[in-house]
C-alpha positions in Angstrom: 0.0 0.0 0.0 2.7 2.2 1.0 4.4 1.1 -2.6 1.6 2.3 -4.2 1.6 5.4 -2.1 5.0 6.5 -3.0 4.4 5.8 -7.0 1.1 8.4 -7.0 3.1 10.8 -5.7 5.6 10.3 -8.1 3.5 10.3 -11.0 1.9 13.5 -9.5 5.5 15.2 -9.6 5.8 14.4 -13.0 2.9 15.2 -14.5 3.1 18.7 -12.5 6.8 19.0 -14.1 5.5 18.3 -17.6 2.4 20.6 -17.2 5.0 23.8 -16.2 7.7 22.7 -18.9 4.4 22.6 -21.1 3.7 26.0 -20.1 7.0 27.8 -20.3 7.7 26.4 -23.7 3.9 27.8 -24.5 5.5 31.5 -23.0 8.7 31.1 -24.5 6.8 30.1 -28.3 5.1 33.6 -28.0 8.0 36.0 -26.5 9.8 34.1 -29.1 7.4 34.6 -31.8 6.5 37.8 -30.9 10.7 38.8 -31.0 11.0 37.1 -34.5 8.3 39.2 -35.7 9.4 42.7 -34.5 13.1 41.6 -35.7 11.9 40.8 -39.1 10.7 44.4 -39.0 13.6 46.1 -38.9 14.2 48.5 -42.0 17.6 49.9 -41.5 19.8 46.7 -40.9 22.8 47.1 -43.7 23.7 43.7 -45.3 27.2 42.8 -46.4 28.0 43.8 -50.2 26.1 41.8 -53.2 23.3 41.4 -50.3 19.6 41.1 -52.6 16.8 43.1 -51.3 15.7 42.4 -48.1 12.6 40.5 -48.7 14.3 38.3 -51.1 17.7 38.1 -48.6 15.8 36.9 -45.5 13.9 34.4 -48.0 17.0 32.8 -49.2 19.5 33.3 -46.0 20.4 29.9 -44.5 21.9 31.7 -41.8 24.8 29.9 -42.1 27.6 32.1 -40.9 30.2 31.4 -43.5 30.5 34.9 -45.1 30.9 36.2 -41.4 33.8 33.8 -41.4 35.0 34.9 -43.9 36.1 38.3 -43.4 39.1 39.4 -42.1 37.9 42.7 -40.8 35.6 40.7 -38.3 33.6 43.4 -39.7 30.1 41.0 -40.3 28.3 39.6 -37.2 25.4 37.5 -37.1 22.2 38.7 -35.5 21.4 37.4 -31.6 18.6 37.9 -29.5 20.4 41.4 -28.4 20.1 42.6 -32.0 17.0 44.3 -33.7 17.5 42.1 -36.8 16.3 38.6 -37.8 18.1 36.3 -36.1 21.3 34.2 -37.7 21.8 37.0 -40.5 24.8 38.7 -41.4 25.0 42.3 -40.6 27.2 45.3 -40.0 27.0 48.6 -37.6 29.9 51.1 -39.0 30.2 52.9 -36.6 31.3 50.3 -34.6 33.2 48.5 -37.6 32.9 49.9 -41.3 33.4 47.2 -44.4 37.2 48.1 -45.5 36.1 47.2 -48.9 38.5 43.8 -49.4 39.4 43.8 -53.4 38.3 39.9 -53.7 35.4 40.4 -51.1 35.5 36.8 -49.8 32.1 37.1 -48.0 30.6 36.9 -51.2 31.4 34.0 -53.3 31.4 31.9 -50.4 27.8 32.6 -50.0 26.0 29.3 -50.8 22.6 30.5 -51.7 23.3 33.6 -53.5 21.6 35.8 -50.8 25.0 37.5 -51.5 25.0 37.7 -55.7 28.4 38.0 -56.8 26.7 38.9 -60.4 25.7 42.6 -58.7 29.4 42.9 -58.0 30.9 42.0 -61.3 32.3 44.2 -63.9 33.2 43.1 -67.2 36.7 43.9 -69.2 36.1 46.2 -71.8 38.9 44.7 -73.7 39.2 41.2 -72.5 35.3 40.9 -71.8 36.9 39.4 -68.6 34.6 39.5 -65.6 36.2 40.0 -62.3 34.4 40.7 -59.0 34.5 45.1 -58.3 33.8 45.9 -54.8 33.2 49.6 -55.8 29.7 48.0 -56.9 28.1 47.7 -54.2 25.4 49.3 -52.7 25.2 48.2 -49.0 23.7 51.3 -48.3 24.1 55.7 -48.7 25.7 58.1 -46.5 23.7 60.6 -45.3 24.9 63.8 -44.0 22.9 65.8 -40.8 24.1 69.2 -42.0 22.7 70.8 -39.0 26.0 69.1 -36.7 28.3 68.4 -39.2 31.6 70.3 -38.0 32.5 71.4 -41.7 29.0 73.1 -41.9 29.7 75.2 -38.6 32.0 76.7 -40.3 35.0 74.4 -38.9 37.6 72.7 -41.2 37.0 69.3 -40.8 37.8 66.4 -43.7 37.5 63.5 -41.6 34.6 61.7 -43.7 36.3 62.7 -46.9 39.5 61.5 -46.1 37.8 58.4 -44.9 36.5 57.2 -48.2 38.1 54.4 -49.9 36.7 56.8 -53.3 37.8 60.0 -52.0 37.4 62.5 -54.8 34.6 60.2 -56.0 31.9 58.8 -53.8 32.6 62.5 -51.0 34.1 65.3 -52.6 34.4 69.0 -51.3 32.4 72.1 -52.2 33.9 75.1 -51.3 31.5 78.6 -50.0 32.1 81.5 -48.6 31.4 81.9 -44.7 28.6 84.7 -45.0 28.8 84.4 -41.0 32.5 85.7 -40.4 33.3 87.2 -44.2 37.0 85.7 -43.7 37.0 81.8 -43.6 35.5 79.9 -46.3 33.3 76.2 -45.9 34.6 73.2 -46.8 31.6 71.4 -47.1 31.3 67.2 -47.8 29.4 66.2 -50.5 28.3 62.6 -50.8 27.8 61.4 -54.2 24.9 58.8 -54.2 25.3 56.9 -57.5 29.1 56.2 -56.5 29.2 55.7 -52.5 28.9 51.6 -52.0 27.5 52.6 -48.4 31.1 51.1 -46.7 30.7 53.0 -43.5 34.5 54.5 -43.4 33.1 57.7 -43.2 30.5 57.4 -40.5 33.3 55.3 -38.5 35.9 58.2 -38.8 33.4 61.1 -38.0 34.6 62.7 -35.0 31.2 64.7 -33.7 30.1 62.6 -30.7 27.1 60.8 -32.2 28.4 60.5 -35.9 27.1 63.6 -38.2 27.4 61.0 -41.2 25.8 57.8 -41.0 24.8 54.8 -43.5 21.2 54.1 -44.1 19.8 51.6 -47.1 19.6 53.2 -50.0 15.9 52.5 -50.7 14.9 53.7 -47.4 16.3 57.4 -48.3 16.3 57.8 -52.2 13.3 59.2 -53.8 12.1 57.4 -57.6 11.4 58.6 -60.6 8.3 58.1 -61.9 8.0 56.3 -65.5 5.9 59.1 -66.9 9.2 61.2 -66.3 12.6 61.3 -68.1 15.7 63.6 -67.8 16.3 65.3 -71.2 19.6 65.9 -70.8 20.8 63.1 -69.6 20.8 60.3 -72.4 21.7 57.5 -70.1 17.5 58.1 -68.9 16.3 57.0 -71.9 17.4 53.2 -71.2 15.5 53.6 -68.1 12.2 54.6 -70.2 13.5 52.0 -72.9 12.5 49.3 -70.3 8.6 51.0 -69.5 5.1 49.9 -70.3 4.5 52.1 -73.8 1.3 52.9 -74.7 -0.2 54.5 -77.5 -1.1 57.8 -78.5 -5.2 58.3 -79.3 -4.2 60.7 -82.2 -1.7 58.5 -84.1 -2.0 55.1 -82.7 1.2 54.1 -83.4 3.5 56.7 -80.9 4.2 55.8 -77.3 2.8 58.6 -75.6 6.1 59.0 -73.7 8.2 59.9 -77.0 4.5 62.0 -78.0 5.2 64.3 -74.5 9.0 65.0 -75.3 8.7 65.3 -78.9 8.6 69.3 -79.5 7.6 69.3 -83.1 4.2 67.6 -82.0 2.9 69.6 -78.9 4.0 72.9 -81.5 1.6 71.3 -83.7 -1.0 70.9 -81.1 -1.2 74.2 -80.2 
């Protein structure tokens, strides 16, 4: 009797162990879930260079850790519960540590699912139609200046970003003004060049205001678009860009994409 005593109690035990293991897990599924969630909603992680768009990049991520291994900066980390990205994926904070732009960028072609495409990196040989991988390619994000704390804009001479950049000359240059406050020194101001900075971070990481006055954002978070309807004149490059748009055609002629119809001077003349 006293056996039997002894083995209810136990089973008691164990079933109240198993319900509160049952329960924790339960908790823990919905912190966890809920965590997941607001980590996949972060919209200003930068990915290492070649990264797709982010939608497509968390799709195909195996969070796998080899381009983190990779580089030889130590300049990629993967995302932990401390981080306000998706778990497992690579990313980088320059200010903390900026990409140093390696030549052969070994955290790409490592990449086993091509969440890092070494084809958005690639430039092709002119002469030898040889393709080789270009890191100056890559668009890990834009530097964005806050004008209102940048020292150079105060009127001090500072060059620290400019200096910084692995494309100085190129990707920051420097536009000089006159100082309308003092009449007597002139501004040095940095100007960041969006179609040629790769988004690296140098420049944010050597920015010497306390909280930096440059920092790195993804470049679809902060560029504006053109809309179809719209081309630059001037700039013949644009018309490949409307090359690739939905033409329709005109009412009058029915054979004239209304786009060419809009830009074509002899016509609206005619019109009027």
């Amino acid at each position: 009797m006293s056996q039997k005593k002894d083995n209810n109690s136990s089973r008691r035990k164990m079933l109240k162990k198993v319900v509160e293991s049952a329960s924790l897990l339960s908790i823990g599924g919905l912190f966890w879930g809920g965590y997941i969630e607001e980590a996949k909603g972060s919209e200003l992680v930068l990915r290492p260079p070649g990264a797709l768009k982010e939608k497509e990049f968390l799709k195909t991520c195996i969070k796998c850790g080899l381009c983190v291994e990779a580089c030889p900066y130590d300049t990629l980390k993967l995302a932990n519960a401390d981080d306000s990205v998706a778990i497992g994926t690579p990313f980088f904070t320059p200010r903390i540590t900026p990409c140093y732009m390696c030549t052969d960028i070994p955290c790409v072609p490592i990449c086993p699912t091509e969440s890092l495409s070494d084809e958005s990196v690639t430039s092709k040989s002119e002469i030898t139609n040889e393709e080789t991988l270009d890191i100056n390619k890559s668009e890990m994000g834009l530097a964005i200046l806050d004008t209102n704390n940048c020292l150079a804009f105060l009127g001090v001479r500072c060059d620290a970003c400019y200096r910084a950049c692995p494309l100085m000359g190129e990707a920051i240059t420097l536009d000089l003004e006159r100082n309308t406050r003092t009449n007597k020194h002139a501004l040095i101001k940095p100007h960041v060049h969006a179609d040629i900075c790769t988004g690296c971070g140098m420049c944010e990481h050597a920015c010497v205001t306390e909280k930096p006055s440059i920092i790195i954002f993804p470049k679809e978070k902060v560029q504006g678009k053109l809309h179809d309807d719209y081309i630059i004149g001037w700039d013949k490059s644009d018309e490949v860009r409307m090359d690739s748009t939905k033409v329709y055609k005109d009412s009058k002629t029915n054979n004239q994409s209304t786009l060419d119809y809009l830009n074509d001077t002899e016509s609206i003349l005619k019109d009027d």
